[in-house]
N, CA, C and O atoms as a CHARMM CRD file, in Angstrom:
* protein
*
  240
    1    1 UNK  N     14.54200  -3.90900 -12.06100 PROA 1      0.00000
    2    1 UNK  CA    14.72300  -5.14400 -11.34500 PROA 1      0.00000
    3    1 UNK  C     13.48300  -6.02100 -11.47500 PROA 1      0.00000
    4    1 UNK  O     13.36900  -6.98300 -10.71500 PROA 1      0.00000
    5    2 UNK  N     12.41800  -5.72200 -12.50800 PROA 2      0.00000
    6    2 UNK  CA    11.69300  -6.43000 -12.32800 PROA 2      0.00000
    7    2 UNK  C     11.87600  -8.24400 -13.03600 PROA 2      0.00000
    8    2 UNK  O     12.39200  -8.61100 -14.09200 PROA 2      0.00000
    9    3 UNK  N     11.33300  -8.89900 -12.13300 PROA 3      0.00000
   10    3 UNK  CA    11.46800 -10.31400 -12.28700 PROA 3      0.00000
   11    3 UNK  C     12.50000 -10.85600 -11.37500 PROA 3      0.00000
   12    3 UNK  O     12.42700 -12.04400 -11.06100 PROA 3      0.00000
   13    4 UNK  N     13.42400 -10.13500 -10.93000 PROA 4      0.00000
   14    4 UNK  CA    14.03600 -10.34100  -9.75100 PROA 4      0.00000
   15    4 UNK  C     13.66500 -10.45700  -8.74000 PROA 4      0.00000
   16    4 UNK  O     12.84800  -9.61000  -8.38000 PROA 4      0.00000
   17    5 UNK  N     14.13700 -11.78200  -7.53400 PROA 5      0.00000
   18    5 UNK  CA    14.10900 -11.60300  -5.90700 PROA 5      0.00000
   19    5 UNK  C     14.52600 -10.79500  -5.33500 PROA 5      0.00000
   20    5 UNK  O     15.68500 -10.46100  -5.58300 PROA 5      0.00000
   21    6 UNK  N     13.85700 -10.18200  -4.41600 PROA 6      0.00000
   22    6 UNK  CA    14.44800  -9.24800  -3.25700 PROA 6      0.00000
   23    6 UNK  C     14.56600 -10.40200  -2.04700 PROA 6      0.00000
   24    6 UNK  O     13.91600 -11.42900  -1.85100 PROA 6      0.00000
   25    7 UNK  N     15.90600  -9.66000  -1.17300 PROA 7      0.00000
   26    7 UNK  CA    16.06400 -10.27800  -0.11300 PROA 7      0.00000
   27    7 UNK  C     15.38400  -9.87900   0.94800 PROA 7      0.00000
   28    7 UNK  O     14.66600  -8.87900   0.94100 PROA 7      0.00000
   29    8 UNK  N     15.57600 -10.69600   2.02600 PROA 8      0.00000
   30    8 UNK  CA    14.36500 -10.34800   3.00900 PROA 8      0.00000
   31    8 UNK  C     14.40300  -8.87800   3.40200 PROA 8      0.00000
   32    8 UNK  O     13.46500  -8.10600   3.60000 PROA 8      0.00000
   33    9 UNK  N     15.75900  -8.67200   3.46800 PROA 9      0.00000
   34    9 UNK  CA    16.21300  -7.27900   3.75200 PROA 9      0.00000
   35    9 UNK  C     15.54700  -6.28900   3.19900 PROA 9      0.00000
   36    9 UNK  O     14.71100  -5.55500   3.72700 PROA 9      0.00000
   37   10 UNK  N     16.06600  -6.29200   1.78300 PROA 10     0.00000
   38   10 UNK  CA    15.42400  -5.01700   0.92600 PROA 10     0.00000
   39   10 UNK  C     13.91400  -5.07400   1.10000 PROA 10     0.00000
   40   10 UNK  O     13.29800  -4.01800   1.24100 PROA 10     0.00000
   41   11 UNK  N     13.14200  -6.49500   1.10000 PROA 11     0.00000
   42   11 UNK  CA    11.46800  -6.07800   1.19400 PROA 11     0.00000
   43   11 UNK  C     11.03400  -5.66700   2.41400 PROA 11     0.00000
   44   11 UNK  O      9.88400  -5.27700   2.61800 PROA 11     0.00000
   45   12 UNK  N     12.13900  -5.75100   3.47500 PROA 12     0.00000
   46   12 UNK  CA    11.60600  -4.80800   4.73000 PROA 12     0.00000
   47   12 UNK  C     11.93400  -3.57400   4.60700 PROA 12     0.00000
   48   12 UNK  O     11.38400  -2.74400   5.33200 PROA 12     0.00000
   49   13 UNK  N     12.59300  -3.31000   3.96400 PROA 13     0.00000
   50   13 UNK  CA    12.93500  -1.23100   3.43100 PROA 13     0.00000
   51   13 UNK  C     12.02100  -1.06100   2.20200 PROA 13     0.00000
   52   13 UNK  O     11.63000   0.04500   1.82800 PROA 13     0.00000
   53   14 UNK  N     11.78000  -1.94400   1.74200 PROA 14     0.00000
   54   14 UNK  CA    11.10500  -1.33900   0.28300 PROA 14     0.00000
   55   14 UNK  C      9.22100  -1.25600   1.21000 PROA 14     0.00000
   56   14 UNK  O      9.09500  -0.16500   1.76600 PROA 14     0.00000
   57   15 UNK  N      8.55500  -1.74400   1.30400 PROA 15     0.00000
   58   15 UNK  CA     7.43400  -2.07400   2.36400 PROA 15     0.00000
   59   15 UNK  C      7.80900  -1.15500   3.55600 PROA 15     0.00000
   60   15 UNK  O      6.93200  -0.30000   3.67600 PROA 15     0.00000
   61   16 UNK  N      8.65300  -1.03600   4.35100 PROA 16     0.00000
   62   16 UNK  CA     8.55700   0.02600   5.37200 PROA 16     0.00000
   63   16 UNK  C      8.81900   1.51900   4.49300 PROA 16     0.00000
   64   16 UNK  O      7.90900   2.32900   4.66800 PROA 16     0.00000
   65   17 UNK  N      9.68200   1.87500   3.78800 PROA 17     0.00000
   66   17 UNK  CA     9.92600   3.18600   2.83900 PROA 17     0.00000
   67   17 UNK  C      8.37400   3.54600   2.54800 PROA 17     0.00000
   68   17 UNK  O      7.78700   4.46500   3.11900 PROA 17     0.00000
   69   18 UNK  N      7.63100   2.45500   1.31100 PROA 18     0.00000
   70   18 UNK  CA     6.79300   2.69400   1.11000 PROA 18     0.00000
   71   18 UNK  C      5.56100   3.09200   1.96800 PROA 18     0.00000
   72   18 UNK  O      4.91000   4.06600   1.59100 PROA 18     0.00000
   73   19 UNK  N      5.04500   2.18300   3.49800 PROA 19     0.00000
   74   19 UNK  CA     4.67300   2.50300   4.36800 PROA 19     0.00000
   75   19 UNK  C      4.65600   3.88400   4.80100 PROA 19     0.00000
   76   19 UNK  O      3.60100   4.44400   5.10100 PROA 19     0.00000
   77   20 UNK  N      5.83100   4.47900   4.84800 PROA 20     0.00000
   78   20 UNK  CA     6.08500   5.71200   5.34500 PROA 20     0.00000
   79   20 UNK  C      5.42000   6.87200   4.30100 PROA 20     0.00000
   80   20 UNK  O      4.67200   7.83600   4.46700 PROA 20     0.00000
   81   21 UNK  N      6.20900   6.15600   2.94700 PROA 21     0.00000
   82   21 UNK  CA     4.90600   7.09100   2.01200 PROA 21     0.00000
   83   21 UNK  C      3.97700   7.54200   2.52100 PROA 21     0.00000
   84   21 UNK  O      3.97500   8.59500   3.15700 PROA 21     0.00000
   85   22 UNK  N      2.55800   6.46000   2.22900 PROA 22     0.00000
   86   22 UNK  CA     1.49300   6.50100   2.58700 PROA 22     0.00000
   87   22 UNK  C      1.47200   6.87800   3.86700 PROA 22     0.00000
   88   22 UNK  O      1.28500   8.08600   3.72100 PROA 22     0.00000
   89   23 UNK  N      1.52000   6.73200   4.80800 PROA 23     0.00000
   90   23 UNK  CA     1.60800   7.50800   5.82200 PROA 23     0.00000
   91   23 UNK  C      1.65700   9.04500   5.42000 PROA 23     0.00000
   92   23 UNK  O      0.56000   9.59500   5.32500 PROA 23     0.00000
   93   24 UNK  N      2.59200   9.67200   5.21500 PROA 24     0.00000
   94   24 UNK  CA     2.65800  11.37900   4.92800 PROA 24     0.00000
   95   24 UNK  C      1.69600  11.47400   4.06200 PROA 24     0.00000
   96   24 UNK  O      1.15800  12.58100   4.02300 PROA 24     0.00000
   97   25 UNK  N      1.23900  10.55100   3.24100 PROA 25     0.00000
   98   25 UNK  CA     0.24100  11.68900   2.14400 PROA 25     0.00000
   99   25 UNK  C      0.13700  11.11600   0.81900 PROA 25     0.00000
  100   25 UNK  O     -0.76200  11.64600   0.16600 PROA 25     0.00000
  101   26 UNK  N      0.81000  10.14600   0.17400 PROA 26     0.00000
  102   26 UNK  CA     1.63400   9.80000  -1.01300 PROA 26     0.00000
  103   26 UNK  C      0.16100   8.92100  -1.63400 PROA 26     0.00000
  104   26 UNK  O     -0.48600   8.06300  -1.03300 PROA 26     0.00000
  105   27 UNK  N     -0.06700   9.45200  -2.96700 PROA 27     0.00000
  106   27 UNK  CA    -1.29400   8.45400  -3.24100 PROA 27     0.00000
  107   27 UNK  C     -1.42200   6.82800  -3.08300 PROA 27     0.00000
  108   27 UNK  O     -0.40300   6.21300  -3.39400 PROA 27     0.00000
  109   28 UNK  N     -2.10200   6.35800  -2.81500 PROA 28     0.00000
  110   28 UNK  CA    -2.07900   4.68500  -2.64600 PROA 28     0.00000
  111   28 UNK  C     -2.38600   4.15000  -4.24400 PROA 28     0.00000
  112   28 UNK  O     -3.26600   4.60800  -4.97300 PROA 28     0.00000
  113   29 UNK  N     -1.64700   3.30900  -4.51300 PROA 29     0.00000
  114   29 UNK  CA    -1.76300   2.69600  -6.12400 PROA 29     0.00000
  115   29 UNK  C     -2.82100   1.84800  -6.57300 PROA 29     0.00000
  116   29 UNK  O     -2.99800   1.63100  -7.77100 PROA 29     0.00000
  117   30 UNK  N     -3.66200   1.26800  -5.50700 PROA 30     0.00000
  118   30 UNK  CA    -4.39300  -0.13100  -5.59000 PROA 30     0.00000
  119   30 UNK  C     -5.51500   0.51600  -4.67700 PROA 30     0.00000
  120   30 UNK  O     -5.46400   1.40900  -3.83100 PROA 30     0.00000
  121   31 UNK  N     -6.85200  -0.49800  -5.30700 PROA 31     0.00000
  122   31 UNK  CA    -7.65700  -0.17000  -4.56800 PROA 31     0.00000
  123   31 UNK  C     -7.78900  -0.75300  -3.60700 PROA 31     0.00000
  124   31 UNK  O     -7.43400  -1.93000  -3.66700 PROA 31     0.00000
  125   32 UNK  N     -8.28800  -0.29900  -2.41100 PROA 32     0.00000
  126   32 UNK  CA    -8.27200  -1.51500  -1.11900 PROA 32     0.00000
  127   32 UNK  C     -8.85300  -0.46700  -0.17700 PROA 32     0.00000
  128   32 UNK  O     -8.79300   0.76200  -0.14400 PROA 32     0.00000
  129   33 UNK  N     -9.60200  -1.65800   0.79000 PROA 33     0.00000
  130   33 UNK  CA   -10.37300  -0.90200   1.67200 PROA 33     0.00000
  131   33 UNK  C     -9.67000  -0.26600   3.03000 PROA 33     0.00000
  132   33 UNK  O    -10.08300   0.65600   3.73300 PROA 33     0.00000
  133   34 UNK  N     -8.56800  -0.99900   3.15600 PROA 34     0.00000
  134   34 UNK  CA    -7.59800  -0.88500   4.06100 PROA 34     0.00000
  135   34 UNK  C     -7.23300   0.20700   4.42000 PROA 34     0.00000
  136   34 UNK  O     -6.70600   0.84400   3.50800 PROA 34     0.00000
  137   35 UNK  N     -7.30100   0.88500   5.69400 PROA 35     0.00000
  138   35 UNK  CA    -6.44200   2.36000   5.69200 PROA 35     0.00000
  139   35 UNK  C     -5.36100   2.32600   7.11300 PROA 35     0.00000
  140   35 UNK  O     -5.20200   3.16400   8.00200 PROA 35     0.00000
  141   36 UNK  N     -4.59000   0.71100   6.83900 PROA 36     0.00000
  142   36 UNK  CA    -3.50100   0.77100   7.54300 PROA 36     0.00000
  143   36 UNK  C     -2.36500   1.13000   6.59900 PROA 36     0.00000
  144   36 UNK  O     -2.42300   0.53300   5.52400 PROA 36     0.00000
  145   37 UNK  N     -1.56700   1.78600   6.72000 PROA 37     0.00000
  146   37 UNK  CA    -0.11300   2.51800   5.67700 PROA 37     0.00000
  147   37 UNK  C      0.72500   1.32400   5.46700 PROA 37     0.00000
  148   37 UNK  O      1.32700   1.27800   4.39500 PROA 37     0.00000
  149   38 UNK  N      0.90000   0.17000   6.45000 PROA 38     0.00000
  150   38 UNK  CA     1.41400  -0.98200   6.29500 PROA 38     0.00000
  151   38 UNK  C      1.73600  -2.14800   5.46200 PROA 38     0.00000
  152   38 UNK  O      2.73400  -2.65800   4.95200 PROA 38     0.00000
  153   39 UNK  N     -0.47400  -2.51000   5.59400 PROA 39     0.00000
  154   39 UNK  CA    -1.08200  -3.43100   5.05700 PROA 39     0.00000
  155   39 UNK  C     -1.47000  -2.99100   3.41100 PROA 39     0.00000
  156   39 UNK  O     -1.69000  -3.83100   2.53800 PROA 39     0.00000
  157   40 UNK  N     -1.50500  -1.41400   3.18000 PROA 40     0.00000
  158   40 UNK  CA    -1.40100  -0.97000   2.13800 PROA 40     0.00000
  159   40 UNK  C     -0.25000  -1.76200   1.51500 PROA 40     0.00000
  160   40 UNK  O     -0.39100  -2.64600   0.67000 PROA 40     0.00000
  161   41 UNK  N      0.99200  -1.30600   2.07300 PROA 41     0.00000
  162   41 UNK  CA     2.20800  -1.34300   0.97500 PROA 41     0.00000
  163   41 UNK  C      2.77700  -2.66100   1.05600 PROA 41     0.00000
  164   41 UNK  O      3.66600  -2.96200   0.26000 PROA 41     0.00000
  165   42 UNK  N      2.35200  -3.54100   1.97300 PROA 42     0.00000
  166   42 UNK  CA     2.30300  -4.59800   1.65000 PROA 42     0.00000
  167   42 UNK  C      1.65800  -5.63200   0.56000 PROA 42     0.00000
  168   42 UNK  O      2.25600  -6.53700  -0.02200 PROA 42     0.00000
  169   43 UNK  N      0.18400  -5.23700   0.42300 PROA 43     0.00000
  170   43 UNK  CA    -0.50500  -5.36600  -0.77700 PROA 43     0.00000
  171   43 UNK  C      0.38400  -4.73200  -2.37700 PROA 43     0.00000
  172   43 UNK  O      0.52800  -5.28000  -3.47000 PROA 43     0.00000
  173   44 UNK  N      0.73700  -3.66800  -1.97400 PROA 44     0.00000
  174   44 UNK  CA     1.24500  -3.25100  -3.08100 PROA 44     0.00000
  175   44 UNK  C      2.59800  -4.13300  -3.71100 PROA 44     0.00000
  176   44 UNK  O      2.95800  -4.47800  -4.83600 PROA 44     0.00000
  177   45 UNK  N      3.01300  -4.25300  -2.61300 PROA 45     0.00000
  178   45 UNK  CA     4.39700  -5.13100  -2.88500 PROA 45     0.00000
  179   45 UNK  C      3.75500  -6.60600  -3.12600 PROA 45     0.00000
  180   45 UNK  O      4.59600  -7.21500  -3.78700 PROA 45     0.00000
  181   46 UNK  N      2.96500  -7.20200  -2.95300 PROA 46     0.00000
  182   46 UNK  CA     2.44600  -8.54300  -3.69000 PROA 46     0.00000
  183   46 UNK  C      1.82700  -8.24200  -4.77900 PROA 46     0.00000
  184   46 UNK  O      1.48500  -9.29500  -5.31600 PROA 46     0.00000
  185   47 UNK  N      1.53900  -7.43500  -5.32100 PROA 47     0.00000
  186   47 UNK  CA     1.17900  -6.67000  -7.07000 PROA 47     0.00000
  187   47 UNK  C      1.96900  -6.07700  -7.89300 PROA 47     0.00000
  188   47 UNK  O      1.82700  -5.78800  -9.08200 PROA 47     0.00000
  189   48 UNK  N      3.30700  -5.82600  -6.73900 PROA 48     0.00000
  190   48 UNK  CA     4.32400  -5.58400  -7.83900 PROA 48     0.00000
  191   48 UNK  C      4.01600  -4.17100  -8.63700 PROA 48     0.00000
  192   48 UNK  O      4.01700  -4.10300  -9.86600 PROA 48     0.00000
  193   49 UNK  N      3.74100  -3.00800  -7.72900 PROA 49     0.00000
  194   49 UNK  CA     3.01500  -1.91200  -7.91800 PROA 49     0.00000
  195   49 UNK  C      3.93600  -0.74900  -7.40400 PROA 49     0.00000
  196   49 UNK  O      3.57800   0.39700  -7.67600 PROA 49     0.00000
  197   50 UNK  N      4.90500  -0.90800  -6.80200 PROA 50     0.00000
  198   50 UNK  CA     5.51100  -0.08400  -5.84700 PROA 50     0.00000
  199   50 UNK  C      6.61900   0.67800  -6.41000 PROA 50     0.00000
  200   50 UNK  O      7.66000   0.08800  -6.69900 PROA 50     0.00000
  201   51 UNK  N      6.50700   1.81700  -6.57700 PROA 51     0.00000
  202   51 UNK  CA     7.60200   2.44500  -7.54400 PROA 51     0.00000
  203   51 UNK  C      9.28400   2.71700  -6.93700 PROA 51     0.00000
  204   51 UNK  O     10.00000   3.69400  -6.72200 PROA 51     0.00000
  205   52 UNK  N      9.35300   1.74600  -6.86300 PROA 52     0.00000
  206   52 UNK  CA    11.11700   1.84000  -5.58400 PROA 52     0.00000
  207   52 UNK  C     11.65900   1.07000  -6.13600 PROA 52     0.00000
  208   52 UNK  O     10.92700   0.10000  -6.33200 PROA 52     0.00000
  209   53 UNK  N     12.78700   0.93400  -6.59900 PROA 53     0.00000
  210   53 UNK  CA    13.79400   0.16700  -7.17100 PROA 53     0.00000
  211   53 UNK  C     15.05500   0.06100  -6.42600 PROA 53     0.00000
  212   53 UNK  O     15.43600   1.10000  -5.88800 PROA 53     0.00000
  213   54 UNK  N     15.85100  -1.10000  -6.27600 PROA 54     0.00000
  214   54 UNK  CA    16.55800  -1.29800  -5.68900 PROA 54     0.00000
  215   54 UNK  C     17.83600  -1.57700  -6.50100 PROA 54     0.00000
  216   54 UNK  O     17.66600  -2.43200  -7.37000 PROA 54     0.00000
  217   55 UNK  N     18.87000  -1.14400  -6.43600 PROA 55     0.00000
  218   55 UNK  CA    20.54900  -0.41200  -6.97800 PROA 55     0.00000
  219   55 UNK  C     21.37400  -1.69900  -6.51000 PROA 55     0.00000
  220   55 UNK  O     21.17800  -1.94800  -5.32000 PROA 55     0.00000
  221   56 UNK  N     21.92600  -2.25500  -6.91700 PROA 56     0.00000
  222   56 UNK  CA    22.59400  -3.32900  -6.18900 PROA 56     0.00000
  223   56 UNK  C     24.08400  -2.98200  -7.05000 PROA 56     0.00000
  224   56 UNK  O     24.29100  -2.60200  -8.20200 PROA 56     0.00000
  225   57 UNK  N     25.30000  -3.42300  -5.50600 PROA 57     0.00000
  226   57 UNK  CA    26.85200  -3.31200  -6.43200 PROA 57     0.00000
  227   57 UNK  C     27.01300  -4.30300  -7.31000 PROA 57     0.00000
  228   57 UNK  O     26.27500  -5.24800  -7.03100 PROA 57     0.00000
  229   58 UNK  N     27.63500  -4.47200  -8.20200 PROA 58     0.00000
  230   58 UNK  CA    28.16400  -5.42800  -8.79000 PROA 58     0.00000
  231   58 UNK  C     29.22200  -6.11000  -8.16700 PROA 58     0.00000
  232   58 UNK  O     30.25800  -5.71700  -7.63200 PROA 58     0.00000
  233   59 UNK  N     28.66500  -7.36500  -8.37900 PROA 59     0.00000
  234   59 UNK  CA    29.34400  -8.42700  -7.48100 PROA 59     0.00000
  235   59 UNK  C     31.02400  -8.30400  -8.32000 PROA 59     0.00000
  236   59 UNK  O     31.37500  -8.19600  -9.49500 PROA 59     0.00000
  237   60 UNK  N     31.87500  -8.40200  -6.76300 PROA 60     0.00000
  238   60 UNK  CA    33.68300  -8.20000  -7.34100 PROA 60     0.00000
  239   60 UNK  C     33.89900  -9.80000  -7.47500 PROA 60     0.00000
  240   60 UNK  O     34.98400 -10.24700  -7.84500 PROA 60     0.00000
């Protein structure tokens, strides 16, 4: 999906999913001084770094 928009929706599951990552343990991709799990995967998701892909139906 890259080069594609996500809807507001999916970047609050893709950013909270990821969040949760980091949280349990999951290496962080980017360097940053930050050690909120949040503000992490938020950064990550404005770098376009985040290994989660999103499945969409095909429109009927």
């Amino acid at each position: 999906m890259k080069g594609e928009k996500y809807t507001r929706f999916e970047r609050a599951r893709i950013v909270g999913a990821r969040a949760l990552q980091i949280f349990m343990g999951a290496p962080v991709l980017i360097r940053t001084e930050s050690i909120d799990p949040l503000e992490i995967a938020l950064e990550e998701m404005r770098l376009g770094v985040i290994p989660i892909t999103v499945k969409r139906d095909r429109k009927r």
